[in-house]
C-alpha positions, 0 to 999 in steps of 0.5 A: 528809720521810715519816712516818707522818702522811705515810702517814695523808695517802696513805692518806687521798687514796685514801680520798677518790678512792674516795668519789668514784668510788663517787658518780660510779658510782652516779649513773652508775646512777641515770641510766641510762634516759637516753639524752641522759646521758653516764656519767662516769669519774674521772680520778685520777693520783699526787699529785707525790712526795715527795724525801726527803734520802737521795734516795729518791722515795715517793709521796703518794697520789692526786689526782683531776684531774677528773671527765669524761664518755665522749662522741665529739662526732664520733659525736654529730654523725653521730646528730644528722644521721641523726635530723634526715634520718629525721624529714624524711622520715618527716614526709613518708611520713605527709602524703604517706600521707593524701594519696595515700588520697584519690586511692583506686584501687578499683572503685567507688570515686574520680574515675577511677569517676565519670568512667566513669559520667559517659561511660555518661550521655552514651552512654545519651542519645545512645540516647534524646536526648528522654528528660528523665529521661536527662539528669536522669540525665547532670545528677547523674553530672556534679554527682557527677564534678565535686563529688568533684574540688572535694571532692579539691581541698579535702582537699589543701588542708587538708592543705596548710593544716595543714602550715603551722599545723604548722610554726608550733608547731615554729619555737615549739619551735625558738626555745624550744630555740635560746634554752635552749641559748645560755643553757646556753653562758654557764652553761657559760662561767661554770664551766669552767676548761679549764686545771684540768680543770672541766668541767660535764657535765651542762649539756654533756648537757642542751645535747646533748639540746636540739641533737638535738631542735633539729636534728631540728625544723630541721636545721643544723649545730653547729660548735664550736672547741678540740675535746680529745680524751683517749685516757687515759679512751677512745681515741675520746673527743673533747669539751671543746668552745668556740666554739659557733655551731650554723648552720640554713637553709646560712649563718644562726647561730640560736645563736652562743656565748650569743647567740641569733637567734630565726625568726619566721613570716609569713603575711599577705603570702603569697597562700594566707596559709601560713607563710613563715619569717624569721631575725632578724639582730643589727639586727632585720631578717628575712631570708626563708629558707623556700626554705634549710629543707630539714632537719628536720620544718620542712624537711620540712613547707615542702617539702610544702606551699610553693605557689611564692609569688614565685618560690619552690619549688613543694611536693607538694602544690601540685604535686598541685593544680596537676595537679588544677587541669589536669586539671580545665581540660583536661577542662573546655576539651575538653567545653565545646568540643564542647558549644559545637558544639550550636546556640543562638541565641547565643554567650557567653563568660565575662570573661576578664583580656586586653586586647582589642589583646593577642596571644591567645598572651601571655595566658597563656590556653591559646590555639593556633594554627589555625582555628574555624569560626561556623556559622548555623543557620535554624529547621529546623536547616539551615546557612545560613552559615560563617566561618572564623577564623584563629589565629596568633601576633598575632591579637588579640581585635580581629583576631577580631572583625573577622574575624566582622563583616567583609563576606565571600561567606561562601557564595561565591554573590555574594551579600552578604545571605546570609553570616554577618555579614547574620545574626549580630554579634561583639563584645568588651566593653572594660570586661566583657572578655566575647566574645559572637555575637548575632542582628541580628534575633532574631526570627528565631528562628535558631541559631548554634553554633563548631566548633573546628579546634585553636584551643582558642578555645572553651575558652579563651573559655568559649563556651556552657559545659556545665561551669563554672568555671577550675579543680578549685577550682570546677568545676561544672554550669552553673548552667542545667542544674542548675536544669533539666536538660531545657535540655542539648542533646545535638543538633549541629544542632536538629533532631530526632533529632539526637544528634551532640553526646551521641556525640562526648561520648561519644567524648571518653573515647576521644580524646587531648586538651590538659592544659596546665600553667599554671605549669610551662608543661608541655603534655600529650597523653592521654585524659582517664582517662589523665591523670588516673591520671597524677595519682594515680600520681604520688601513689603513686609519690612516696609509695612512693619517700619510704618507700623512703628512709625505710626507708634513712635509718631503718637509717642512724639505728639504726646512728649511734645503736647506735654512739653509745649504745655510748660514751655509755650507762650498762651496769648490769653494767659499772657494778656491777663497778666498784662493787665495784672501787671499794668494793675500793678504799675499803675497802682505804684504810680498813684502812690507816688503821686499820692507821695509827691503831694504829701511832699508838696504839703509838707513844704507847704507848712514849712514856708 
C-alpha cells in the first residue's frame, strides 16, 4: 500500500540514481585523455509498480540495472587489425630506408663509382703496361672497389643482426602482455555476473588496451563467445563478451581464457645465430612458428632479416646479400677468368668442396658446359702447345685431369715430344681438393696460361686469381699484389709490350657476363654496371613500394580508429550537459524530499 513513506522511498531511488550518474559522469571527465577508456552510461529503468487495492498502478521510483560502457567490439577489432598491419609496415619502411641509404645513387659516391674508376686503371695501364706506378694505382682502385663491397655487405648484416636482437625485446614484451591479459580474464571471470548485469569495465578497458599493443607487436586474432549487444544504450553497441582465446602465427592460442602459452626465441642452432621463434604447448614443447609471424612488428622484423634457415623463407635483407654476394661472384669469376689467360709458370686453383669422380654440374659450382683451352708458352712468349678440354654434363674433375696429362699430337706434327702433356702435368689433390698445372721441368723457365670457352671453369676453380675470396663477405686483392703491385700482369703472352689482358679488363665493363644465384638457382645475363644497379634498385623499388603501402594502411588506421573514438571517446561538451542534466535531476529529487519532510512535519503537526 502507497503512502507518503512510499513517495519519500521514490523520490529517494531518484536521489541515488542521480548520485551515480553524476560519478560515473564525472569520472567520464576525468578519464578523457585516455584513449584505451571507454566512457560509461548508467542503465536505469522504473522500479517494478506498485498495485494498490482500488487496482491503481504507481510507480516506485527508479532502479539502477547497471553501469556499462559504450564500445563496439567489431569496431575495435577492425582498429586493432589496421594498427597491427601499419606497424608492420611501417617497421619495415624505416629498416628498408637505412638499407637502401647504403646503396647511394650519387656521382662520386658508392660501388657503382669505384667500379668506373676501377676500369680507368686497367685503361691507363694497358696505355703504359711497365709503369709500376700504374699499377700501384690500379692495386688501390681495386682494394677501394672491393673494400666498399665487403664494407656494403657488413652494414646489412648489422642491420639484419639488430633485427633479430630487436625482436627478442618484442616477444619479452609480447609475453608480458599475453600474461597480463590471461590474468585480467580470470579477474574478469571472479566479478561479472552476466545475469545481474556486473560488468567490470575498467579491467575490460585495460584488457583492450594490453590486446592492441599485443596485437600491434605480434599480430593475431581474438575471438570471444556470447557476445550482447544493447541497442537501448546505442544502436551499434556490442560487448559483454566470454570465452576469450586471443590466436597468433594462423593456428596457435598465446591467451586461452586465463591461460597463457608463452613464445620463446632460439638462436643457437640457426647457422647466423638470428632468432627464430617458438610457441610453448600445454606439454611444454616448442613448436617453430617463425615462418606463421607475419603481423605485426615481430612479423614485420622476421620478414626482413629471416635468411632461409632449413628451408625457411628468405627475408629482404638476405635477398639483398645474396644479390651482393653474386654480384660480387659473377664480377669476380669473369676477372679472374681473363687474368688466368696472362701466362705464369703455373696454374693454381683455390680448394674447393667436390669429389673428384663427382659431375663438375651437381657441385652446386658454377660450372657450364663447353671447352677451355691450356696454352704453353717458351721464354720468348711464343706458343708452343695447346689443349683443349671439353665440359659436358658428366665430366668429372678425374675426366679433366685425364683429358690434360693424356698423350695427344696436341700439335697435329706427329710429333710426340712437342705437345702440351711433354711440357706441363695436371693434378687434383684428393685430400686439399685443389687443381694445379705445373712445369715437368721447371728449369725451363716456360710459362702456362687457360683461356676459357664458356666453361666458367677458371672462375669456378679459382685459377691464377687477380681478386679473391667466394663472395661480398671476402672479396679482396690477391694478397701478392697487395704486397707488390708491380707482380700484376697486364700482358697475355709475357713479352713486352704485351697488354692484351689490361684491354680485355677494360673491356669487361662492356661485356654481358654470368651472375649466378646460388640459392634461388637464378642465372642472369648483364654487364657488370648493369647488374649491379639491378641490385640497388631492387632496394629502391621495394623500398618505395613498402611506402606506398604504408601510406595506404596509415589512411586505413585513421579512418578505423576516428571510427572507434567516435563510440568509445569521452567528449567534454557531451559530458558537461549531461552534468547539468544529471545535477537537474538530484536537485530535483532532493526538493521532493524536502517537499515530503514537510508534509511529515504537517502531519505530526495535527496529530499533537
Amino acid at each position: 500500500m502507497g503512502g507518503i513513506l512510499t513517495s519519500l522511498n521514490t523520490s529517494y531511488t531518484g536521489l541515488q540514481a542521480h548520485q551515480l550518474m553524476v560519478d560515473t559522469t564525472s569520472n567520464n571527465i576525468s578519464n578523457a585523455s585516455d584513449e584505451f577508456y571507454s566512457r560509461k552510461r548508467v542503465i536505469a529503468q522504473p522500479e517494478r509498480s506498485l498495485v494498490m487495492h482500488q487496482g491503481l498502478i504507481m510507480g516506485r521510483g527508479v532502479e539502477v540495472q547497471a553501469i556499462r560502457r559504450i564500445h563496439d567490439d567489431f569496431v575495435f577489432d577492425r582498429y586493432t587489425k589496421s594498427g597491427s598491419e601499419t606497424a608492420f609496415f611501417q617497421n619495415s619502411f624505416d629498416t628498408l630506408r637505412e638499407v637502401s641509404a647504403h646503396f647511394p645513387d650519387v656521382d662520386g659516391v658508392g660501388i657503382f663509382n669505384d667500379l668506373e674508376t676501377y676500369f680507368n686503371a686497367w685503361k691507363d695501364l694497358s696505355k703504359n703496361p711497365k709503369d709500376s706506378a700504374q699499377k700501384q694505382v690500379l692495386a688501390e682502385a681495386t682494394q677501394v672497389l672491393t673494400r666498399n663491397i665487403r664494407d656494403t655487405r657488413l652494414k646489412l648484416t648489422t642491420i639484419q643482426r639488430q633485427a633479430s636482437e630487436n625482436l627478442e625485446t618484442l616477444v619479452k614484451e609480447a609475453n608480458r602482455l599475453g600474461y597480463e591479459i590471461a590474468h585480467l580474464n580470470e579477474k574478469i571471470g571472479e566479478m561479472e555476473d552476466a545475469k545481474q548485469y556486473k560488468q567490470a569495465n575498467e579491467l575490460r578497458d585495460r584488457r583492450d588496451q594490453y590486446e592492441y599493443h599485443l596485437i600491434e607487436i605480434i599480430g593475431g586474432k581474438v575471438f570471444k563467445g556470447h557476445l550482447k549487444t544493447d541497442s537501448t544504450m546505442r544502436a551499434k553497441n556490442a560487448d559483454f563478451d566470454e570465452n576469450y582465446v586471443m590466436n597468433v602465427a594462423y593456428g596457435f592460442n598465446i591467451v586461452d581464457g586465463s591461460a597463457f602459452h608463452p613464445l620463446t626465441l632460439e638462436k643457437e642452432n640457426n647457422a647466423e645465430h638470428l632468432n627464430r621463434v617458438y610457441y610453448r604447448t600445454y606439454d611444454f614443447k616448442d613448436v617453430d612458428i617463425t615462418d606463421k609471424m607475419q603481423e605485426g612488428k615481430a612479423g614485420s622484423l622476421i620478414s626482413l632479416y629471416n635468411t632461409g634457415y632449413n628451408g625457411t623463407k628468405v627475408g629482404h635483407i638476405q635477398r639483398y646479400i645474396d644479390l651482393l654476394d653474386t654480384f660480387a661472384q659473377g664480377f669476380m669469376e669473369a676477372t679472374n677468368a681473363i687474368y688466368a689467360q696472362s701466362a705464369a709458370h703455373i696454374l693454381e686453383g683455390t680448394p674447393v668442396t667436390f669429389e673428384r669422380n663427382q659431375a663438375l654440374k651437381d657441385t652446386g659450382y658454377n660450372f657450364k658446359n663447353g671447352t677451355f683451352e691450356l696454352l704453353a708458352y717458351n721464354t720468348n712468349g711464343k706458343v708452343i702447345a695447346s689443349k683443349t678440354i671439353k665440359i659436358d654434363n658428366i665430366t668429372t674433375m678425374h675426366d679433366i685431369i685425364r683429358q690434360i696429362n693424356e698423350n695427344t699430337d696436341d700439335n697435329n706434327d706427329n710429333n710426340d715430344t712437342n705437345d702440351f702433356d711433354d711440357y706441363f702435368r695436371a693434378h687434383f689433390d684428393p685430400v686439399v681438393k685443389k687443381f694445379v698445372v705445373q712445369p715437368k721441368r721447371p728449369s725451363d723457365g716456360l710459362y702456362v696460361s687457360i683461356k676459357d670457352n664458356g666453361t666458367n671453369f677458371t672462375g669456378a676453380m679459382g685459377i691464377n686469381k687477380f681478386l679473391q675470396g667466394d663472395s661480398a663477405k671476402d672479396i679482396h686483392l690477391h694478397r701478392d699484389y697487395e704486397k707488390d703491385p708491380t707482380y700484376i700482369r697486364p700482358w697475355l703472352a709475357p713479352i713486352n709490350g704485351n697488354f692484351d689482358v689490361a684491354n680485355m679488363m677494360q673491356q669487361l665493363q662492356y661485356d654481358k657476363i654470368d651472375f649466378f644465384n646460388k640459392r634461388t638457382k637464378q642465372r642472369d645475363h648483364m654487364k657488370v654496371s648493369e647488374f649491379y644497379q639491378y641490385a640497388a634498385g631492387k632496394v629502391a623499388t621495394d623500398t618505395e613500394e613498402t611506402q606506398r603501402t604504408l601510406d595506404t594502411k596509415k589512411s586505413v588506421y585513421e579512418a578505423t580508429k576516428k571510427e572507434h573514438l567516435s563510440i568509445t571517446q569521452v567528449s567534454i561538451d557531451e559530458e558537461m550537459v549531461d552534468l547539468i542534466k544529471f545535477q537537474g535531476g538530484y536537485a530535483a529529487n532532493a526538493k521532493v524530499i524536502t517537499t515530503i519532510d514537510r508534509m511529515i512535519e504537517t502531519l505530526l503537526g495535527i496529530k499533537q
